[in-house]
C-alpha positions in Angstrom: 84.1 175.8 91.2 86.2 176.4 94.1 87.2 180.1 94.9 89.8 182.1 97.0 90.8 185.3 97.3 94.3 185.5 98.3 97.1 184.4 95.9 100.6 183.5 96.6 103.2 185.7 95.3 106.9 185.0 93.3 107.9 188.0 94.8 107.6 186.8 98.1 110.8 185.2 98.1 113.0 187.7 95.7 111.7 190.3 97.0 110.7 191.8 93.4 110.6 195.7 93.1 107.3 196.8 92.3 105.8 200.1 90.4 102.2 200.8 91.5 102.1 204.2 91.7 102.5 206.6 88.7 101.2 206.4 85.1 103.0 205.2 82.8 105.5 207.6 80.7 104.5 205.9 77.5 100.8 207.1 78.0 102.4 211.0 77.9 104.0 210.1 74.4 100.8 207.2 72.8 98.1 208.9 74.1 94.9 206.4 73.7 93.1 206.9 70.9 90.9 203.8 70.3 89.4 203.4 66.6 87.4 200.6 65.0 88.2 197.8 62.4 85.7 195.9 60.3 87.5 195.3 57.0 87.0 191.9 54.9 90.1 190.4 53.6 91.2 187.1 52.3 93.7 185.2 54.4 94.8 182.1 52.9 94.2 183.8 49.1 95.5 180.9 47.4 93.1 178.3 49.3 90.3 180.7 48.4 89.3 180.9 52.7 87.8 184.5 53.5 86.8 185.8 56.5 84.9 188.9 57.5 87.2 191.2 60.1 85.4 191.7 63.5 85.6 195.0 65.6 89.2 195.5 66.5 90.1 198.2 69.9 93.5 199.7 69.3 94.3 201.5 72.7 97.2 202.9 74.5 99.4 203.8 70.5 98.7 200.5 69.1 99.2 200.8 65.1 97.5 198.8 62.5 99.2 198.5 58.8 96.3 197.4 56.4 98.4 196.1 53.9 97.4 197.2 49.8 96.2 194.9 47.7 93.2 192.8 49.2 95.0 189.3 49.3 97.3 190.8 52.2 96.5 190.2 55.4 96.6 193.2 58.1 99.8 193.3 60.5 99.9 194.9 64.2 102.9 197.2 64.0 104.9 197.3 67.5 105.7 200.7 68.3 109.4 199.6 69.3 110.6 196.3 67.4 114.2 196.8 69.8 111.8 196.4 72.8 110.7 192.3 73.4 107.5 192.3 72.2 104.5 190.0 74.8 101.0 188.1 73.3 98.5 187.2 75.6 95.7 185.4 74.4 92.4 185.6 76.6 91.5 188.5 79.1 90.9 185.9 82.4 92.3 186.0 85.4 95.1 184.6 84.2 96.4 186.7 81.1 94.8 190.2 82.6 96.3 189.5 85.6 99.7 188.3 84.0 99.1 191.6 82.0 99.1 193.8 85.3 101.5 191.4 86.7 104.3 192.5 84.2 102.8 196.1 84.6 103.5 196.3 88.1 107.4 194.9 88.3 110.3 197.4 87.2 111.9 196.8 84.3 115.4 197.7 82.2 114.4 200.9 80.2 115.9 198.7 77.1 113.9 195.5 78.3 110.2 196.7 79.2 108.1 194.6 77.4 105.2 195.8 75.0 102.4 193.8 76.3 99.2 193.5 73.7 96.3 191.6 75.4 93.7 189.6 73.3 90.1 189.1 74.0 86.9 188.4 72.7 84.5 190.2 74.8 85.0 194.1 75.8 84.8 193.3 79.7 86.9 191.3 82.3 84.5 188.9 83.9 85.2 188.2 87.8 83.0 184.9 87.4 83.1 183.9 90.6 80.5 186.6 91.5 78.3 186.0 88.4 75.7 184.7 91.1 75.3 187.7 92.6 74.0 189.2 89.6 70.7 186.9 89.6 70.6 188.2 93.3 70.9 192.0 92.6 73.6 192.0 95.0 76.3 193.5 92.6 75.6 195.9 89.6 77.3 194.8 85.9 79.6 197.3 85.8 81.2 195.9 89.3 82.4 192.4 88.4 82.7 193.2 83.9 84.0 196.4 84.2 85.6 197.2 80.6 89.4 196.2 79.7 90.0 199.7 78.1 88.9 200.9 81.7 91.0 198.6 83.6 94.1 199.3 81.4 94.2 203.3 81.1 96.6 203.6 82.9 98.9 201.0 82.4 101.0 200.8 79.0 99.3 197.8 78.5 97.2 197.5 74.6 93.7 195.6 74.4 92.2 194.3 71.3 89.0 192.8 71.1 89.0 189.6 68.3 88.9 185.8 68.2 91.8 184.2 68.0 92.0 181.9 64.6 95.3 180.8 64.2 98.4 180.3 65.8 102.0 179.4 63.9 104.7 179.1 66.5 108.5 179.3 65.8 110.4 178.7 69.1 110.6 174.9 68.3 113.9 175.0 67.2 115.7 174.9 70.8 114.6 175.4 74.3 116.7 178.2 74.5 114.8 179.6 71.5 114.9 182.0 69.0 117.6 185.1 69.4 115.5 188.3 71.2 115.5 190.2 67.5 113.9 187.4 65.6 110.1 186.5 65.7 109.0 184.1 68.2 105.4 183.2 65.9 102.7 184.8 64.7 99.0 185.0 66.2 96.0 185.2 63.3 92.8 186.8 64.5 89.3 186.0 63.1 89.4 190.0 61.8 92.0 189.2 60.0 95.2 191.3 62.0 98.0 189.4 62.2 100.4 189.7 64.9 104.4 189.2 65.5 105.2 188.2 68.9 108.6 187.5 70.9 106.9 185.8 73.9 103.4 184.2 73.7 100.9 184.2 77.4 98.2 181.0 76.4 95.3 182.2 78.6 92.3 181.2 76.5 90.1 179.8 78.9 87.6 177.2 78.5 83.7 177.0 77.6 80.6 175.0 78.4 80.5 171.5 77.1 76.7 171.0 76.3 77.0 168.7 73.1 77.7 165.2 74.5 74.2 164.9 75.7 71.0 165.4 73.4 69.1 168.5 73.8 71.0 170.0 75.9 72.6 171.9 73.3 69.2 173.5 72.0 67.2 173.7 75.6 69.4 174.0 78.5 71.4 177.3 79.9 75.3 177.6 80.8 76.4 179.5 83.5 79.8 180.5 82.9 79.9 183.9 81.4 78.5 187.5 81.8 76.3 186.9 79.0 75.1 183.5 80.3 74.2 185.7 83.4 72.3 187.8 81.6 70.0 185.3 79.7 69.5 183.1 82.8 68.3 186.4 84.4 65.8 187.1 81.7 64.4 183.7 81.3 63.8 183.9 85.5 62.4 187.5 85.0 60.2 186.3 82.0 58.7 183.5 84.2 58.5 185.7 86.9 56.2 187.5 85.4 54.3 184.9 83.7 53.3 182.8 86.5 53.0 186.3 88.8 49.3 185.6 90.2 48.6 181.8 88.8 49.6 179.8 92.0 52.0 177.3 89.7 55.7 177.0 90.9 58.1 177.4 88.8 60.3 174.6 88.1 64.1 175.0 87.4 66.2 172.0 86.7 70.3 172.8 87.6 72.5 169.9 86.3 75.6 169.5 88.4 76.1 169.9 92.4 79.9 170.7 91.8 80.6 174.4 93.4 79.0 175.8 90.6 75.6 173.9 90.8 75.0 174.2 94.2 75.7 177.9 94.0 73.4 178.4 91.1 70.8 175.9 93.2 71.0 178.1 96.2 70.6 181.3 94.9 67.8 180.9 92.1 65.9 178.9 94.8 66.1 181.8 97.4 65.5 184.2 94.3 61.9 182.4 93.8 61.3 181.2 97.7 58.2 179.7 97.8 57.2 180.5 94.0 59.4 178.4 92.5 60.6 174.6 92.8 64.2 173.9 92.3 65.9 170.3 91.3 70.1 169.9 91.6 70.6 166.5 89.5 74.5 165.4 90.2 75.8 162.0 89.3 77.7 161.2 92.4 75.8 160.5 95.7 76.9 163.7 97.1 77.2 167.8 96.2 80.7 169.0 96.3 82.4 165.7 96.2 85.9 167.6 96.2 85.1 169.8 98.7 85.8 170.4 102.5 83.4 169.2 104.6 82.4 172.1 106.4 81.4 174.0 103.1 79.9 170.8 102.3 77.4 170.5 105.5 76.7 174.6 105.1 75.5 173.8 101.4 73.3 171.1 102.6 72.2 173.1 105.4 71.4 175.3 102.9 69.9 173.5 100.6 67.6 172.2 102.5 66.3 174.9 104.3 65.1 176.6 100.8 63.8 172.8 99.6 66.0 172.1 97.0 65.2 168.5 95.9 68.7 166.8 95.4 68.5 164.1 92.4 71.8 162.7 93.5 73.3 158.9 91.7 71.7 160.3 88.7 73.3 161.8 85.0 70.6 163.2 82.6 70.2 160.8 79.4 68.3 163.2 77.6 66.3 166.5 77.4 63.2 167.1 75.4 60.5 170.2 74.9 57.0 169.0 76.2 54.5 167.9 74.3 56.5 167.7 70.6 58.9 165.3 70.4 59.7 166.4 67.1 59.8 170.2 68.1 63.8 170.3 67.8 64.0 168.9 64.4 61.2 172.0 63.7 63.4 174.2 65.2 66.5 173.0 63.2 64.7 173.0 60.1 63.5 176.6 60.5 67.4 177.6 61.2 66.9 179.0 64.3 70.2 179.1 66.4 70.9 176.7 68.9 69.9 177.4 71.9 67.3 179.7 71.4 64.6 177.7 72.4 65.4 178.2 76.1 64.4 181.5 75.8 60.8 181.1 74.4 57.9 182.1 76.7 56.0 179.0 78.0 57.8 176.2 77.0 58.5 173.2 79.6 61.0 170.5 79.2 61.5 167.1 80.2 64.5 165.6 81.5 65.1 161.8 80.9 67.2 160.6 84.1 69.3 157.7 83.9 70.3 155.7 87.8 74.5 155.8 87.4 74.7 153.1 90.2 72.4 149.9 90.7 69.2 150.7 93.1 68.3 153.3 91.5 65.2 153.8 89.1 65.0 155.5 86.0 62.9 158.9 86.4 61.2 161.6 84.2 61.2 165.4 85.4 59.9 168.4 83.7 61.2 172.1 84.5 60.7 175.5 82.8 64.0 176.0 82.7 67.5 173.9 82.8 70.5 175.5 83.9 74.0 173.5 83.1 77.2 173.4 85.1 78.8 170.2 83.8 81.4 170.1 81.5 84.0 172.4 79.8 86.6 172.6 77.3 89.8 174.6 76.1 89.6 177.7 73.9 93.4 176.5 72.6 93.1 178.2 69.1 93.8 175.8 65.8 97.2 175.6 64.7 98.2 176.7 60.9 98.6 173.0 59.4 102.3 172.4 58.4 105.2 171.1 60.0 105.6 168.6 62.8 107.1 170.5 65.1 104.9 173.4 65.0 102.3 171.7 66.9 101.7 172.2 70.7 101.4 169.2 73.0 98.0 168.6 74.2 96.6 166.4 76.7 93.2 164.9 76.2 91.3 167.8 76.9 92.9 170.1 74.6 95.5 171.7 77.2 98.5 172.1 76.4 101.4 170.6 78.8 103.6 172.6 80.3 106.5 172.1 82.6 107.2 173.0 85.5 107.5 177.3 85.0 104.7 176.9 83.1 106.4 177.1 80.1 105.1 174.6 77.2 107.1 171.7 76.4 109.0 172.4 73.6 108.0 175.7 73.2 110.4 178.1 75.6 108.7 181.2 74.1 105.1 180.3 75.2 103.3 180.2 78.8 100.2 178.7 79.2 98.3 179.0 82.4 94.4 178.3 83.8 92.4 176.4 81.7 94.7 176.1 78.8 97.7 174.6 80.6 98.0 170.9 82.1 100.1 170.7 85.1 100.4 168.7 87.9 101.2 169.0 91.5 103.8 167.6 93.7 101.7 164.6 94.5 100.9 164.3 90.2 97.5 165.4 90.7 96.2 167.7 87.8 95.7 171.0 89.4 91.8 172.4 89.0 90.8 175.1 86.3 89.8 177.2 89.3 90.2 180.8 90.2 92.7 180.3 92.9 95.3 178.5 90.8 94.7 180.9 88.0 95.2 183.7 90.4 98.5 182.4 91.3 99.5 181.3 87.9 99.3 184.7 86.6 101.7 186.1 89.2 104.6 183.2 88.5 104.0 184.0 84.7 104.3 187.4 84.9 107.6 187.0 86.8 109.2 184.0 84.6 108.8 186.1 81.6 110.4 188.9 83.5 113.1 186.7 84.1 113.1 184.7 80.9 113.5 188.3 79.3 116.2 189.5 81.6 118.3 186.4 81.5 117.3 185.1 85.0 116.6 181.7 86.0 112.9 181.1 85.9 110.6 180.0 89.0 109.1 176.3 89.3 105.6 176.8 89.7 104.1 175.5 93.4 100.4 175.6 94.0 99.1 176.6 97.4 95.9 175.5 98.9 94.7 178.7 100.6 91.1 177.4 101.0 87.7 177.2 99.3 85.0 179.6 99.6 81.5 179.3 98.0 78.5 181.7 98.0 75.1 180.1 99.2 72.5 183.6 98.5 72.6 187.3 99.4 73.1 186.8 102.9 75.3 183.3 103.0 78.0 181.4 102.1 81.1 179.4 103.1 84.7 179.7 103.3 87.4 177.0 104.5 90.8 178.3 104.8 93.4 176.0 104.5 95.6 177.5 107.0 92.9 176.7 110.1 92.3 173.0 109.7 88.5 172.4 110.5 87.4 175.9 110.5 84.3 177.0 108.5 82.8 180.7 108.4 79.7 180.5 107.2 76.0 182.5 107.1 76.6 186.2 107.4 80.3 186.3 108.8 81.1 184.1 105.5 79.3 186.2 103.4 81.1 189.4 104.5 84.4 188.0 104.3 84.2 186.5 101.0 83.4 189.9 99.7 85.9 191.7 101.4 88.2 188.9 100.0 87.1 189.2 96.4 87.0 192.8 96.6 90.4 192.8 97.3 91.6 190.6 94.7 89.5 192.7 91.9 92.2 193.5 89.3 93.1 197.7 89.9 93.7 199.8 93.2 91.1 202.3 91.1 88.1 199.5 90.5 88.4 198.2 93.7 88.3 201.2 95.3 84.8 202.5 93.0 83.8 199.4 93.8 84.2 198.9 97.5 82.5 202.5 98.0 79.5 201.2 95.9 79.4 198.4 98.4 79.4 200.2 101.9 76.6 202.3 100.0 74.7 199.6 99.2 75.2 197.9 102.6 74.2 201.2 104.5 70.9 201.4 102.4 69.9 198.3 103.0 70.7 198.5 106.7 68.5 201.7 107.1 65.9 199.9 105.2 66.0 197.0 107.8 66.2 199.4 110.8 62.7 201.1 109.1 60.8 197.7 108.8 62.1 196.4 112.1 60.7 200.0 113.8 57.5 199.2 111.3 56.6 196.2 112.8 57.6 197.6 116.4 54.8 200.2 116.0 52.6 198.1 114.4 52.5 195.4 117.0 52.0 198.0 120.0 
């Protein structure tokens, strides 16, 4: 997962007015008052389909109409249907920061968008810090603070659901529907269902675990805040069983793209000698995509905390120890997939196939398996009707998109990150990273500024700034793009990827809680240093 800090900016050339400063006036007249919804309904009545509602945050003077009768569904009611009225699906770095994006640029007092952003977790998630957590480097609150936190002070509404459904109706010309009329409908899981005039797809994407057996009911993801947490449990849990017994504990990681290797680096200086750790990668190398500076710091790296590298290998199959038949058990008893991994003492065994000739098939065992490899689109199901209701998808499940990243055939709805398909200059499919999420969310935010103002929208252009990549709590590697050849790594990387993440955290007010938790942090630990270095001073003479 390649990551970088600064993003390129539409304004740059327009020189777009900005609004920073002062709260919003609609926050003096729709103060927040955030309430709960958990009401079961039936949403397709005649088809007999019912669902139960999930918790639903209304913030910021969102209304919702619960409709009488039970075979109603629930509507969102806009507090100004004359204003244009702005759907983003999935709290990312792309739709939050399209969200603040079209908080931050000034606006007609007729043409200010209401903005209503979607989620289905409470907290923003800067992922490419999730490592730090298994270090202790960062506290939870620091890279997940809470949406409702983050948009206080914006006019900006959150609700927290699942998005079921989505029934688009700006197919009928790409110059769309007229700005009164509705430009589709989003349904949500709880059961509210909501009118939009412009539509942000930012949905994300999730681990892929199910094309390989076992790895579904025994192996970890690392890819959200509560993936974090469960790897961190499992390592505490062995932690303490092996404390005192002289075994290693083994952890397989499956994967040496960025987010392998950074997983492999700081779980195997999180256990140092206590632990053994195994990065299994199909191609010959780690980071085949990557610079080759960051590449040689990761294998310096690597190999200076003995990570075994499995490389020319893709893993066939993964099995508990001992009971071949122990996951048919476990699916019988209607445990959850997936909760195996978290049972005390269990040991798995990894079948290895060779992916080139040379190579010999080989058997590995670990206490536990962490998996990097594989994702795919959150794109929510379409209501089954008409032809030309239907978004184009590649492959994947992403939805194509021209050039202002609107998608074809559908001039009311952006997509952007993982849920968008778009290629650069060269016709290269642009990376579901950070960096080009980062950027996306600042074109989007202005071409809906200017779709809504009647200005000619801005052809999206990717630029390279660079790859960083964390290696532990003191190390890591960064490759800007602007200094061909140039690699800061060790210390002086790790200080300047922090700096550069913790200036592209999402508000002036988290960065700035944040960046003082740091610096106190930092001077702790450096007054612990100075006391052990003085320790060992005294102790010596």
């Amino acid at each position: 997962m390649a990551h970088i800090a600064l993003s390129t900016s539409a304004s740059a050339t327009l020189l777009l007015p900005f609004n920073r400063g002062a709260k919003q006036w609609t926050n003096k007249l729709f103060p927040v008052f955030p309430k709960r919804y958990g009401t079961g309904f039936s949403l397709f009545p005649n088809k007999g389909v019912r669902f139960v509602g999930s918790g639903v945050t209304v913030g910021n003077g969102g209304v919702v109409e619960i409709s009488e009768g039970e075979k109603a569904p629930r509507s969102y009611v806009w507090q100004d249907n004359k204003k244009p009225r702005v759907c983003i699906l999935g709290g990312g770095f792309g739709g939050l920061y399209t969200a603040l994006r079209l908080e931050s640029l000034v606006w007609p007092d007729d043409k200010k968008p209401q903005v209503l952003l979607v989620d289905q977790s409470e907290r923003f998630v800067f992922k490419p810090m999730l490592y730090e957590l298994l270090s202790g480097e960062v506290d939870a609150w620091e890279i997940a603070p809470r949406f409702l936190d983050l948009l206080a002070n914006t006019s900006v509404q959150f609700f927290q659901d699942r998005v079921k459904l989505l029934h688009p109706a700006d197919h009928f010309g790409m110059n769309g529907p007229s700005r009164s009329s509705c430009g589709g409908i989003v349904h949500l899981e709880s059961g509210l269902r909501i009118e939009y005039d412009w539509l942000v797809l930012a949905l994300g994407a999730e681990s892929k675990l199910d094309f390989v057996p076992g790895a579904l009911e025994f192996a970890l993801p690392f890819s959200t805040l509560e993936d974090a947490h469960k790897v961190d449990n499992k390592l505490r849990t062995l932690e303490r069983t092996n404390f005192g017994k002289g075994s290693p504990i083994r952890v397989a990681v499956v994967g040496c793209g960025y987010a392998g290797v950074e997983l492999a680096a700081t779980v195997a200086e999180r256990l140092q000698d206590g632990g053994i750790v195994q990065a299994i990668n199909v191609d010959t190398t780690i980071c085949p995509t990557a610079p080759p500076g960051n590449r040689e710091a990761a294998l310096k790296v690597l190999s200076s905390r003995k990570v075994q590298l499995l490389l020319g290998y893709f893993v066939r199959s993964i099995q508990r120890v001992g009971n071949a038949e122990a996951s048919e058990k476990l699916t019988d008893s209607g445990a959850v997939p997936g909760i195996a991994a978290e049972h005390d003492h269990e040991k798995y065994k990894l079948e290895l196939q060779p992916a080139e000739r040379g190579f010999q098939r080989q058997i590995i065992e670990a206490d536990l398996v962490l998996w990097t490899v594989g994702s795919k689109p959150l794109l929510p199901l379409l209501k089954p009707g008409d032809k030309p209701h239907e978004l184009p998808l590649n492959a994947q499940g992403q939805a194509e998109t021209d050039e202002t990243l609107r998608v074809k055939g559908h001039p009311r709805i952006f997509a952007l990150g993982d849920s968008s398909s778009l290629r650069d200059s060269n016709g290269k499919l642009l990376p579901a990273t950070a960096q080009v999420a980062f950027q996306q969310a600042d074109f989007a935010g202005w071409n809906l500024w200017a779709a809504i103002n009647d200005r000619p929208l801005l052809p999206f252009r990717f630029q390279n700034l660079g790859e960083m990549m964390t290696l532990g709590s003191n190390d890591a590697a960064i490759s800007p793009s602007f200094i061909e050849g140039l690699t800061l790594e060790g210390p002086i990387g790790h200080t300047a990827r922090k700096i550069a993440y913790l200036i592209r955290l999402p508000t002036d007010e988290h960065r700035l809680k944040v960046g003082i938790s740091w610096l106190t942090k930092s001077a702790i630990n450096s007054v612990s240093s100075l006391q052990s270095t003085l320790s060992k001073v005294l102790s010596g003479s």
